[in-house]
Backbone as a ProteinNet text record, in pm:
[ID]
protein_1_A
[PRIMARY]
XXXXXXXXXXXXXXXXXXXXXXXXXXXXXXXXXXXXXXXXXXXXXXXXXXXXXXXXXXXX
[TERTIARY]
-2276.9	-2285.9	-2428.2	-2506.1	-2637.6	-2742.7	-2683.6	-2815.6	-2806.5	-2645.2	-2669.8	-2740.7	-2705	-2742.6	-2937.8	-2984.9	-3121.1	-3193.5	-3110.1	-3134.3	-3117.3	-3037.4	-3022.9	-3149.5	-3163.4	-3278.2	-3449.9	-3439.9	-3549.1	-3575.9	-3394.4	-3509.8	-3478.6	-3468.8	-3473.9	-3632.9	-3664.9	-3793.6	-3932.1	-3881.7	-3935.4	-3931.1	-3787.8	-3816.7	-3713.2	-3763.2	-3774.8	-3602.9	-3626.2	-3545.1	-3451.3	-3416.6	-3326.8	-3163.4	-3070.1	-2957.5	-2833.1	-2730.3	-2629.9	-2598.8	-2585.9	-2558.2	-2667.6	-2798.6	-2877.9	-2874.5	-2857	-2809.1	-2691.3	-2634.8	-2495.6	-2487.6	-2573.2	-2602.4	-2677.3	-2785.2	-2918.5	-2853	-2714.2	-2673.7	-2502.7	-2433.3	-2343.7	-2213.2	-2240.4	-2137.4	-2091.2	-1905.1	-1901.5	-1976.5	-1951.7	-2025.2	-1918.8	-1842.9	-1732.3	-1798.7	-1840.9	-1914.3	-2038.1	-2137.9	-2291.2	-2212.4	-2131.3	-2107.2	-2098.3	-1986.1	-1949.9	-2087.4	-2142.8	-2322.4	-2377.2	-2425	-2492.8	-2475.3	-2341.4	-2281	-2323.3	-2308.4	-2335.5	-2463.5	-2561	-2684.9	-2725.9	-2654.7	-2723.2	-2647.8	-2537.4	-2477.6	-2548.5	-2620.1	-2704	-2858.7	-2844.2	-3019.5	-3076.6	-3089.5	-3169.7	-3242.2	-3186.8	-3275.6	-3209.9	-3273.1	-3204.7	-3216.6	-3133.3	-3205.8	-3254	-3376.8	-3468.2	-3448.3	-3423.9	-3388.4	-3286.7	-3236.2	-3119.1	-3007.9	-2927	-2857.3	-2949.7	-2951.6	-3095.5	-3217.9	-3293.9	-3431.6	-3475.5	-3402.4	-3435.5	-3446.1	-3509.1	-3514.2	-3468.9	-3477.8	-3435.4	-3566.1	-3597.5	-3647.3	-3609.7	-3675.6	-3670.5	-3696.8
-4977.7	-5083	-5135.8	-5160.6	-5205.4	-5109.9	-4984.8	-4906	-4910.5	-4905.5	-4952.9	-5044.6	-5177.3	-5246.7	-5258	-5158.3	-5188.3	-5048	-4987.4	-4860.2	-4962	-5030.6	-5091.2	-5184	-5235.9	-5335.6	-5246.1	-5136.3	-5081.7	-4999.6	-4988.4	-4893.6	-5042.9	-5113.4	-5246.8	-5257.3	-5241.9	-5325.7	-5172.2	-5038.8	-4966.8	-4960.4	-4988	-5028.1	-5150.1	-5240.9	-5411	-5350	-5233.8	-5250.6	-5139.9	-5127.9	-5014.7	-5065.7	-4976.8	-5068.2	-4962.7	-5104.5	-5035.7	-4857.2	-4837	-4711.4	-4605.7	-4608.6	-4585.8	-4612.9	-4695.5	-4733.8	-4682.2	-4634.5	-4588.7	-4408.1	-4407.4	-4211.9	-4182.1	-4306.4	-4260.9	-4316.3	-4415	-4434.8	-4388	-4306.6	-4254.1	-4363.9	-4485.3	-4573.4	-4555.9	-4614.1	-4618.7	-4753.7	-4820.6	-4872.5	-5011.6	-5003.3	-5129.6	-5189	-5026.2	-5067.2	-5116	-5120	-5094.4	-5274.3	-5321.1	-5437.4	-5507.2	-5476.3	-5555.1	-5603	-5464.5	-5512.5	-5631.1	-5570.6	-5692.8	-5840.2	-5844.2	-5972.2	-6015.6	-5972.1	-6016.6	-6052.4	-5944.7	-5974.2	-6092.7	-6124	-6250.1	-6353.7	-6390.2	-6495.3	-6530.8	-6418.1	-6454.3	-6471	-6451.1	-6484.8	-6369.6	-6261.6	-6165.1	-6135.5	-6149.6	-6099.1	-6204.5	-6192.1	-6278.3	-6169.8	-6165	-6135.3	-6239.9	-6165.6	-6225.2	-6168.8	-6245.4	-6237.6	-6195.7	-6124.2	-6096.8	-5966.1	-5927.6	-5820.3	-5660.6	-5686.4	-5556.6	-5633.9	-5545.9	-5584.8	-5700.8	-5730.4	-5805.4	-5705.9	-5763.5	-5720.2	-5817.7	-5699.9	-5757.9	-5841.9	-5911.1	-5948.4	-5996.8	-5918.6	-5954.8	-6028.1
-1164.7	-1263.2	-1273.2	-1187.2	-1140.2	-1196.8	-1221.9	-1264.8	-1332.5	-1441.2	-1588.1	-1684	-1588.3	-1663.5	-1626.2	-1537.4	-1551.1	-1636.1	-1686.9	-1747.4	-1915.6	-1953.4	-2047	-2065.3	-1971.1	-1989.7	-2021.2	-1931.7	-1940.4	-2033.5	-2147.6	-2294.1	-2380.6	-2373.4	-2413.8	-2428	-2304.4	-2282.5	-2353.2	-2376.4	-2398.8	-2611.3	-2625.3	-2767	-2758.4	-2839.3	-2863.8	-3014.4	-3080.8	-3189.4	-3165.8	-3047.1	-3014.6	-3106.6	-3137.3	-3186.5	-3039.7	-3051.8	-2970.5	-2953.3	-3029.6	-3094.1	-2996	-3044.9	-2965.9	-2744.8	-2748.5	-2583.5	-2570.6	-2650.9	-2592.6	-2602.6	-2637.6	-2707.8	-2519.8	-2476.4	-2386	-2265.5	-2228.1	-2091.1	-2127.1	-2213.9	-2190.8	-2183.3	-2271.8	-2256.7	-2393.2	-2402.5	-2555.4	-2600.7	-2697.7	-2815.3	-2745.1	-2727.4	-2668.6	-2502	-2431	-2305.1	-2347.1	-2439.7	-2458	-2478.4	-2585.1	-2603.6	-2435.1	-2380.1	-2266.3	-2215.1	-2160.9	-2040.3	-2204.6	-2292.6	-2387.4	-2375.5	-2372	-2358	-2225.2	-2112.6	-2008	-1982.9	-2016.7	-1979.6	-2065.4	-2161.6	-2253.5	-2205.5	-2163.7	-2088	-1954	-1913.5	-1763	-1783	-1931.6	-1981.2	-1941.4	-1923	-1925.5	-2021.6	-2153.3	-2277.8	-2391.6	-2501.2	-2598.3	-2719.8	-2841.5	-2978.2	-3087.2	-3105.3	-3216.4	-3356.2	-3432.4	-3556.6	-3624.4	-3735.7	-3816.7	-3700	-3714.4	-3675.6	-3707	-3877.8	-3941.1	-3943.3	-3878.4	-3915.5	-3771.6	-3635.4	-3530.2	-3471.7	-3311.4	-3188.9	-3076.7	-2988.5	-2856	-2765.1	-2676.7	-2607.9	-2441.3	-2370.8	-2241.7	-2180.6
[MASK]
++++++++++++++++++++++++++++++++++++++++++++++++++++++++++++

């Protein structure tokens, strides 16, 4: 679970406009798992998103 979610963070932090879809193709989760870690890591403040759904990014 632990490497996931730092494998998530680290193409996060490699592209800022990655979309779920993408994180879920490069750590092998479905699109429901890529949701679950998202949620979490933003409830524990790890990252936030900046701006619209199209056209935002992520930030670490």
């Amino acid at each position: 679970m632990e490497r996931t979610v730092e494998k998530i963070l680290a193409l996060i932090k490699v592209n800022p406009r990655i979309t779920q879809k993408q994180i879920g193709a490069e750590t092998g989760l479905t699109r429901r798992g890529v949701e679950w870690n998202l949620k979490k890591l933003k409830n524990e403040g790890r990252f936030k998103r900046i701006g619209p759904a199209k056209g935002g990014h992520w930030e670490v």
